[in-house]
N, C-alpha and C positions, 0 to 999 in steps of 0.2 A: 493072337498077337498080343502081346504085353506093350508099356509103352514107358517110358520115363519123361518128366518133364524138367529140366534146368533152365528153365527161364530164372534171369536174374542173379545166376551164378556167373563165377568168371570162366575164362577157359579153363584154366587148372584146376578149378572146384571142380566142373563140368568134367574134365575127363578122369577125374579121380572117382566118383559116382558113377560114370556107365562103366569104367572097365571094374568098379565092385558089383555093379549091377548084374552085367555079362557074366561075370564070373560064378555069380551066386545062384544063373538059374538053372532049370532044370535041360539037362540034353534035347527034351521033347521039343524045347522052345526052337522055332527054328525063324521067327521073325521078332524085333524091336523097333518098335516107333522111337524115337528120340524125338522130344519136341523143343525147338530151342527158340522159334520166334524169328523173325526176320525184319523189322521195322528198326530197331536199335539192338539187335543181334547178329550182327552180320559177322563181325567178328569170329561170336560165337558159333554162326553158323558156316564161316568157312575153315574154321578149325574142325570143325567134328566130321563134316564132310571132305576132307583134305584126306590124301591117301596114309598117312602116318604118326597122327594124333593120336588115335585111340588104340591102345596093344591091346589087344586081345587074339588068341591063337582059332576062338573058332568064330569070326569074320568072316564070312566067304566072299561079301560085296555091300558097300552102299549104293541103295538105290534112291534116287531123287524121285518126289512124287509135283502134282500139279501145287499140293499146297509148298510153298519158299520156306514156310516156320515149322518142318518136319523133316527127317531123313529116318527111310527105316535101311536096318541093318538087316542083312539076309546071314543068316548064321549056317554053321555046321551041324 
């Protein structure tokens, strides 16, 4: 698993770097951490977790984990 961290970015920074991120890696990759924080991230973190923030075609699901300042993305 790979991970990106946008802590301290805004939404639109944030979803301009995972969907270059996503885009950039390899097919092999088939999970991403995204760590965005959750204490004065919330914003940020229910934008990235919302169903239609981030385009990216191979998405296949986010999943939420016990830690709140993460979501990994389950890819194609």
């Amino acid at each position: 698993m790979v991970e990106l961290d946008v802590h301290g970015m805004t939404k639109d920074q944030a979803k301009v770097e995972i969907e270059k991120f996503i885009a950039r890696l390899s097919n092999e990759v088939k999970e991403v951490r995204i760590i965005h924080g959750f204490h004065t991230g919330s914003v940020l973190r229910e934008s990235i977790q919302s169903t239609h923030f981030i385009r990216s075609k191979r998405i296949k699901r986010k999943k939420l984990t016990m830690n709140r300042g993460e979501t990994i993305f389950e890819l194609y």
